[in-house]
FITIBA-429030 format. One line per 5 residues: number of its first residue (from 1); for each residue x, y, z of C-alpha. Coordinates in nm, 4 decimals, padded with zeros to 6 digits. Each point is the difference from the previous one (the first is absolute). Layout:
<banus>
NUM> X Y Z  ...
</banus>
This chain:
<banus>
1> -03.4828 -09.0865 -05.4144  00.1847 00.1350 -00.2794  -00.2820 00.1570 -00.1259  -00.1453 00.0993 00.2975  00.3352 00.2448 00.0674
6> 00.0007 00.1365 -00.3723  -00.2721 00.2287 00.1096  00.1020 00.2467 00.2771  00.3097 00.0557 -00.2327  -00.2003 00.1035 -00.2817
11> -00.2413 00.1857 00.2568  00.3004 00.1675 00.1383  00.1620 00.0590 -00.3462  -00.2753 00.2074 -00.1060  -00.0277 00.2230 00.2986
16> 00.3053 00.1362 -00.0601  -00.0790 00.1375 -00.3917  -00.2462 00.2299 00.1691  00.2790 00.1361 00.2899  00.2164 00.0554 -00.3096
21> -00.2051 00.1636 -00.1924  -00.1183 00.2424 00.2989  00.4070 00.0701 00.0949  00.0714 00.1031 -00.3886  -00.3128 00.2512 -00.0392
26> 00.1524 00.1809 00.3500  00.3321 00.0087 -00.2004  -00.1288 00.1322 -00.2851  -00.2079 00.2504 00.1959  00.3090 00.1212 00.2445
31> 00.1806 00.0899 -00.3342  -00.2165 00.2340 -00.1436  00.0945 00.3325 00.0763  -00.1182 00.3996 -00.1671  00.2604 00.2156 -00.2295
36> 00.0211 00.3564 -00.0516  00.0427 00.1489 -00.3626  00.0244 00.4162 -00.0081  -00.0249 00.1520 -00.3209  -00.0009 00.3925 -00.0548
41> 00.0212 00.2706 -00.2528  00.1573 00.3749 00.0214  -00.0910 00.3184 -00.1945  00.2647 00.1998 -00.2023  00.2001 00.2594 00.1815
46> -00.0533 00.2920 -00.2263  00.1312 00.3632 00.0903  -00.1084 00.1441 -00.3331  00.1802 00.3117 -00.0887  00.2432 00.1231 00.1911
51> 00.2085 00.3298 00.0221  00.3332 -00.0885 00.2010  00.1527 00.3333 -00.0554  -00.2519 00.2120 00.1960  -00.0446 -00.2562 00.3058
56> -00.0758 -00.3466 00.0609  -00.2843 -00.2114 -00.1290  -00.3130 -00.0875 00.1913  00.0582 -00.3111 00.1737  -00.2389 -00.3385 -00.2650
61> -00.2301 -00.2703 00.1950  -00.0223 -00.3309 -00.1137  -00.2650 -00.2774 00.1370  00.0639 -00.3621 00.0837  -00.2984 -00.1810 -00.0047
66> 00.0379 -00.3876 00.1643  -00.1966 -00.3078 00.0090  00.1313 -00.2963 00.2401  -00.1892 -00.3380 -00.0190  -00.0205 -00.2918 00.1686
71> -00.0393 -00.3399 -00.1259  -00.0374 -00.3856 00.1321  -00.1423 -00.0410 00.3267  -00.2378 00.2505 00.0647  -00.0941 -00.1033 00.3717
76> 00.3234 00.1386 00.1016  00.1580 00.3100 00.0597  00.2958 00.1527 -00.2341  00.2512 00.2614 00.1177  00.2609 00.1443 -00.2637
81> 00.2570 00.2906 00.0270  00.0274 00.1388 -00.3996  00.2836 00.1803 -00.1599  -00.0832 00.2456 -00.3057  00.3807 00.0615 -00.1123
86> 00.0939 00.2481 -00.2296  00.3433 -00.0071 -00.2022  00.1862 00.2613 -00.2071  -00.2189 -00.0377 -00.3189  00.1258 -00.0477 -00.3878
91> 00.1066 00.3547 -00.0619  00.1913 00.0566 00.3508  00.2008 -00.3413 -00.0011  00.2435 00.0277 00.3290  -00.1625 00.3282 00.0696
96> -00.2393 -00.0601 00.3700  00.1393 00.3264 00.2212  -00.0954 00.1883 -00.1704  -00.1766 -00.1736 -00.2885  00.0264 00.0855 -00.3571
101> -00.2357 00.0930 -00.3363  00.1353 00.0677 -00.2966  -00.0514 00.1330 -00.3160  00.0272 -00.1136 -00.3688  00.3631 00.1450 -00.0262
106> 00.1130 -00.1236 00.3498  -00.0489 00.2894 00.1802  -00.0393 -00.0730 00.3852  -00.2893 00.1774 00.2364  -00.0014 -00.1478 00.3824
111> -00.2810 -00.1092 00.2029  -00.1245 -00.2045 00.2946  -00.2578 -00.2038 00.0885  -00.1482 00.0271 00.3492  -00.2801 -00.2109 00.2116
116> -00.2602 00.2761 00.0723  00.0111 00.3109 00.1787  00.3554 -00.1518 00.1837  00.3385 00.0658 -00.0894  00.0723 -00.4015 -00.0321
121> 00.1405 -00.0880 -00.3629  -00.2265 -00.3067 -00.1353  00.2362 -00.2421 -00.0709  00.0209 -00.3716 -00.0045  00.1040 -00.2904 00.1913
126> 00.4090 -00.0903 00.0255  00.0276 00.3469 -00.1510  00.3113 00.1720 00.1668  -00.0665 00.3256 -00.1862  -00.3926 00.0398 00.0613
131> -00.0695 -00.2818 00.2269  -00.3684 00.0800 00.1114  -00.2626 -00.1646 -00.2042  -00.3768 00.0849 00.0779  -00.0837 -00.2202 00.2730
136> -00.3474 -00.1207 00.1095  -00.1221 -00.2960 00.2601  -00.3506 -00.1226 -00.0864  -00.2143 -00.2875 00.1062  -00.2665 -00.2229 -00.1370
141> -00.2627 -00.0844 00.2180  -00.1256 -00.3809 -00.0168  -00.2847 00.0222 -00.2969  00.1330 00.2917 -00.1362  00.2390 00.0078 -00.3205
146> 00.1000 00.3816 -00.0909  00.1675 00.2940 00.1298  00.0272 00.2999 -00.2209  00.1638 00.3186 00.0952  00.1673 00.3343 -00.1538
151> 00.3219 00.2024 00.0754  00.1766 00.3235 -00.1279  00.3399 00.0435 -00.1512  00.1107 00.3253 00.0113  00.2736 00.1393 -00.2861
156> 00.2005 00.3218 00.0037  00.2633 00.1179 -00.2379  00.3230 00.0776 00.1555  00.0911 00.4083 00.0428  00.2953 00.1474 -00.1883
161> -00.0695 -00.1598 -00.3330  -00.0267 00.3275 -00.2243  00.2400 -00.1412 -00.2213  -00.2059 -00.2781 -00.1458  -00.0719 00.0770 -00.3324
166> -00.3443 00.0073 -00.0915  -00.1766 -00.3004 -00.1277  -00.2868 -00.2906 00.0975  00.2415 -00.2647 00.2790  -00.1655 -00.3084 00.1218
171> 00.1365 -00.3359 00.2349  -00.2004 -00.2905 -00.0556  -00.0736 -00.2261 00.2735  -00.1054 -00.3004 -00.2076  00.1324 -00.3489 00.0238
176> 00.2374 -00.0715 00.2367  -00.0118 00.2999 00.1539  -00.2975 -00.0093 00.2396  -00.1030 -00.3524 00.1940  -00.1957 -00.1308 00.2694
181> 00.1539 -00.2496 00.2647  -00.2000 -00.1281 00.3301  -00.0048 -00.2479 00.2603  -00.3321 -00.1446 00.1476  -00.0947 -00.2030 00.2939
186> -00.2644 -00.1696 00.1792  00.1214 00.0718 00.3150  00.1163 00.3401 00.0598  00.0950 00.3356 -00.2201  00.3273 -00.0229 -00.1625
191> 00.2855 00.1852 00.0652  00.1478 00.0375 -00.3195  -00.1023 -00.0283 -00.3455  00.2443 -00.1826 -00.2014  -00.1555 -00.3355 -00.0066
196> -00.0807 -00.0142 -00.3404  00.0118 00.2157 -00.2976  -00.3537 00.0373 -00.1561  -00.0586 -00.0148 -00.4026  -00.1791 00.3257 -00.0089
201> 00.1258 00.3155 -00.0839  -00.0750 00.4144 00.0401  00.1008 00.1994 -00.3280  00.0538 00.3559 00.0280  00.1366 00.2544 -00.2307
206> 00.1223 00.3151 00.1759  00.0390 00.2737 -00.1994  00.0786 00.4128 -00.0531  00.0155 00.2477 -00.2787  00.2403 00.2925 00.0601
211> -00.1416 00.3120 -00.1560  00.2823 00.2810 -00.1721  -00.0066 00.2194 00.2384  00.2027 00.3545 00.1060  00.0234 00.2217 00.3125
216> 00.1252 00.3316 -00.0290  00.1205 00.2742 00.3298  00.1947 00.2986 00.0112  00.2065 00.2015 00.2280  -00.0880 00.3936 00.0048
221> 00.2009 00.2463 -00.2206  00.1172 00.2207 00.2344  00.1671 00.3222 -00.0953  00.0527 00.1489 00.3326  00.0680 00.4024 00.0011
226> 00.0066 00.1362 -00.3042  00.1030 00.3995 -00.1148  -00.2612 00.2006 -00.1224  00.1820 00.2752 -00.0863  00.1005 00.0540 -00.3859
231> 00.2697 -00.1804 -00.1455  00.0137 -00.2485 00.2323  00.1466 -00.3350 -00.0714  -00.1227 -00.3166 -00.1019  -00.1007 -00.2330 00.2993
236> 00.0555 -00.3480 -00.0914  -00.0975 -00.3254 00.2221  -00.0882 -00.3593 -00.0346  -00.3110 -00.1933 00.0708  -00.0479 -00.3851 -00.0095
241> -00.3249 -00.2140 -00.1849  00.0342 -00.3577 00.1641  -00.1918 -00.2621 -00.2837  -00.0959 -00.3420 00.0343  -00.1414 -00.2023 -00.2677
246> -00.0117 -00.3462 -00.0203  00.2619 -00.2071 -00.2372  00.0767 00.0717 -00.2773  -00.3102 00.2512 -00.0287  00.1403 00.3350 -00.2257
251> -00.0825 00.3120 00.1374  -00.0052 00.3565 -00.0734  -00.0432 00.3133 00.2511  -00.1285 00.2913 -00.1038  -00.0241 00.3245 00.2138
256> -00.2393 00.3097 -00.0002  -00.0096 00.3034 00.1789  -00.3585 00.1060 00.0926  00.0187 00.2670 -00.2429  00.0094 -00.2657 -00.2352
261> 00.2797 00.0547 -00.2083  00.1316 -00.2865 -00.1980  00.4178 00.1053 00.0263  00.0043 -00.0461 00.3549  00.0070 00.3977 00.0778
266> -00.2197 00.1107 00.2824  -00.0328 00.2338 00.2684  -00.0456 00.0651 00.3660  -00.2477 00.1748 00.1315  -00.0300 00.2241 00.3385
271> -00.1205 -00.2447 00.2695  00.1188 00.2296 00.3148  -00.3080 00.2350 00.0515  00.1790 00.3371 -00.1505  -00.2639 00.2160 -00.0696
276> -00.0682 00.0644 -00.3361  00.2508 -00.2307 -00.1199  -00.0259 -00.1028 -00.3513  00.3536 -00.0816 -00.0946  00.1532 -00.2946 -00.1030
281> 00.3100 -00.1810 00.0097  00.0859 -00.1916 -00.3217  00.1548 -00.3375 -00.0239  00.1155 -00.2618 -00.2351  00.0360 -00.3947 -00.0264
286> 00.2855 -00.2141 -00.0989  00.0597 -00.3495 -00.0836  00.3984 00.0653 00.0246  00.2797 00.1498 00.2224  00.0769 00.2662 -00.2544
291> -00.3117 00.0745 -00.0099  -00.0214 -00.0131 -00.3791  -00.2631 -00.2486 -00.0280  -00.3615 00.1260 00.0915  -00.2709 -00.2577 00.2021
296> -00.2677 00.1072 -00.1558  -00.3511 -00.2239 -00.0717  00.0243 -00.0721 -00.4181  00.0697 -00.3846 00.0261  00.2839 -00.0645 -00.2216
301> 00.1073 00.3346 00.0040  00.1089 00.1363 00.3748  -00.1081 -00.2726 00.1985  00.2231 -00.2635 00.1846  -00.0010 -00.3629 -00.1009
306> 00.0872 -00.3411 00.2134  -00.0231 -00.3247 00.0347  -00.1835 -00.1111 00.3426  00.2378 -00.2689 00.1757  -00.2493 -00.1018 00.3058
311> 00.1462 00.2621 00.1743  00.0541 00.3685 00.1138  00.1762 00.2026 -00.3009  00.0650 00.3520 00.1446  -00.0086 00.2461 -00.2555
316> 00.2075 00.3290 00.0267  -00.2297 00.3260 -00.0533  00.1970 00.3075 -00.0504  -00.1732 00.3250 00.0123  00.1379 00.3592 -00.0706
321> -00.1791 00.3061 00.1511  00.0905 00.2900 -00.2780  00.2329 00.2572 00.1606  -00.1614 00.2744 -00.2838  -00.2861 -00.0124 00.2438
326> -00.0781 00.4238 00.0796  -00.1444 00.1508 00.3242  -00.1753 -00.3257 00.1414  -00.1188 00.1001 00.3087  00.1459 -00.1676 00.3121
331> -00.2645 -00.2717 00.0750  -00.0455 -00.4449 00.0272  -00.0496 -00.1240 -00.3779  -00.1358 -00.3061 -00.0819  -00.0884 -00.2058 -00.3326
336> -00.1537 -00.3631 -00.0337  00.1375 -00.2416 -00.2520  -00.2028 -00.2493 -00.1342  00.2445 -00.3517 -00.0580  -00.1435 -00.2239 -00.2346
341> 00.1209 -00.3663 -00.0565  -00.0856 -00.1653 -00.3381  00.0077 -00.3930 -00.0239
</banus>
C-alpha cells in the first residue's frame, strides 16, 4: 500500500512544474513594455552682418531636425509628449528676456529666440522667464519604431541698439543649455512632458557681426528775405547736420557747394522764374558761431570731426549770406549742398 500511494503524489508533483512554468512566461511577458528616446540637432542662428544704425536687421532661421524612436515591445503602441528646451546659452548667463551675445570685450547685443512665424519665446520647461519649450505629441504605431520631424526657430535682434559697438557677438547654446524631456505611454497621449530628461542634446551658436556704420540728415539753411540793394548787411542764420555713426567709429563731415568750391563758399541761384535772371546770391559756410572757422571739404583742413556715440550728434551749420551783395534782382534763390560723412 505504501507504494501503491507514492505514485499519484509524484504524478501530481510533476503536473504542477509545467503550471509554473506557464504562470512565469505570462509574467515575464506582461512586463515587457516599448520606450521612447528623441534625439535632435539645430542649425546656427547666423544674422551675418548687420548695420544697427540705419534700421534693424533681417530677422535669422534656424532648423530643428528630430528623430523619436521606439524601443522594446514592438506589438504595441507608444504615445510621448517631447520638450525641446532652450536656456540662456554660455555667453548670455541670466540673460532669457531678452537674451544676450556678446563680444570678446564684453560688449552686450540683445536678441530672442522665437518658435516659428509666432510671437511665443522658445523657452524651456520650469522656466519662469521663457517658459514655453517646443512642444510636440507623436505616436508609434505597433510595428513601427521612428518618427522624424522638423521645426523653425525664428531670431530677431532687438531695435534701439545703435550703440553697440561694432564687432562679431555670439551666445552659445551648448551643454546645459538646450535639453530634451518627455513622457510616454501605452495608453493615452501625455499631458505634459517632464517625465524624464533625455541624454541628448541640440547645440546652436547664434551669432551677429555689427558693421561701422553712419547716417547723416540735415535741416535746410534757410535765409529768409534778404536785401538786394547795395550795402546791405550781412544775413547770418544757423542750420543743423544730425550724424549717427556707430561706437566709437571717428568721423569727419565735409561740405560742398555745387559749384564745387573746397572753402565752403557758394552761391544761390534764381529759382523763381524772373525772366532773364542770371544773378546770384553768394553765401558762405561755417563750422563756428563767429563764423571764423570755414566748413569747407579739405579733410583735415575745414572739415568737422567726431566721435559717433550710437546716437544722433546734431551738428550746428552756420551760414552767412554776404551783405556786399549789389543789385540782385528780387527773386527765390536756391543752392544744393552736398554733406559728406567720412568713417
Amino acid at each position: 500500500m505504501t507504494t501503491m500511494t507514492s505514485h499519484p503524489n509524484r504524478i501530481l508533483r510533476a503536473l504542477r512544474l509545467p503550471v509554473l512554468c506557464a504562470l512565469l512566461w505570462l509574467l515575464s511577458a506582461g512586463s515587457a513594455h516599448a520606450s521612447i528616446n528623441c534625439t535632435a540637432s539645430m542649425t546656427a542662428v547666423a544674422f551675418g552682418t548687420v548695420d544697427l544704425v540705419a534700421g534693424t536687421a533681417t530677422p535669422a532661421n534656424a532648423t530643428l531636425t528630430y528623430t523619436c524612436t521606439k524601443s522594446g515591445n514592438n506589438n504595441t503602441t507608444e504615445y510621448a509628449r517631447v520638450c525641446f528646451n532652450i536656456g540662456d546659452g554660455n555667453e548670455g548667463l541670466t540673460n532669457f528676456n531678452p537674451r544676450v551675445m556678446k563680444n570678446g570685450a564684453g560688449d552686450s547685443l540683445k536678441f530672442q529666440l522665437f518658435q516659428g512665424t509666432s510671437n511665443t519665446i522658445w523657452g524651456s520647461n520650469g522656466n519662469a522667464a521663457v517658459p514655453n519649450p517646443y512642444t510636440i505629441n507623436i505616436s508609434i504605431p505597433a510595428r513601427s519604431t521612428t518618427v522624424s520631424g522638423s521645426a523653425t526657430m525664428r531670431g530677431e535682434l532687438l531695435a534701439g541698439q545703435s550703440t553697440a559697438p561694432p564687432g562679431s557677438y555670439q551666445d552659445n547654446f551648448s551643454g546645459i543649455h538646450t535639453s530634451i524631456t518627455l513622457t510616454s505611454s501605452t495608453n493615452a497621449p501625455p499631458t505634459n512632458c517632464g517625465g524624464s530628461t533625455l541624454s541628448d542634446q541640440f547645440a546652436f551658436i547664434v551669432s551677429a557681426t555689427i558693421s561701422k556704420s553712419c547716417v547723416v540728415t540735415a535741416d535746410p539753411l534757410n535765409f529768409g528775405t534778404v536785401s538786394g540793394l547795395p550795402g546791405g548787411g550781412n544775413v547770418d542764420q544757423v542750420g543743423t547736420i544730425y550724424v549717427t555713426c556707430t561706437t566709437p567709429t571717428g568721423y569727419t563731415v565735409a561740405l560742398t557747394p555745387s559749384n564745387n568750391v573746397s572753402n565752403g563758399a557758394g552761391a544761390m541761384t534764381p529759382t523763381g522764374g524772373v525772366p532773364g535772371n542770371t544773378d546770384t546770391v553768394p553765401y558762405q559756410l561755417y563750422r563756428n558761431s563767429n563764423r571764423t572757422l570755414v566748413w569747407g571739404s579739405v579733410t583735415g583742413t575745414n572739415t568737422f570731426a567726431g566721435t559717433g556715440s550710437g546716437l544722433v550728434q546734431a551738428l550746428p551749420l552756420y551760414g552767412r549770406v554776404l551783405g556786399a551783395s549789389t543789385n540782385v534782382r528780387p527773386d527765390s534763390y536756391m543752392d544744393v549742398v552736398t554733406v559728406a560723412v567720412t568713417y
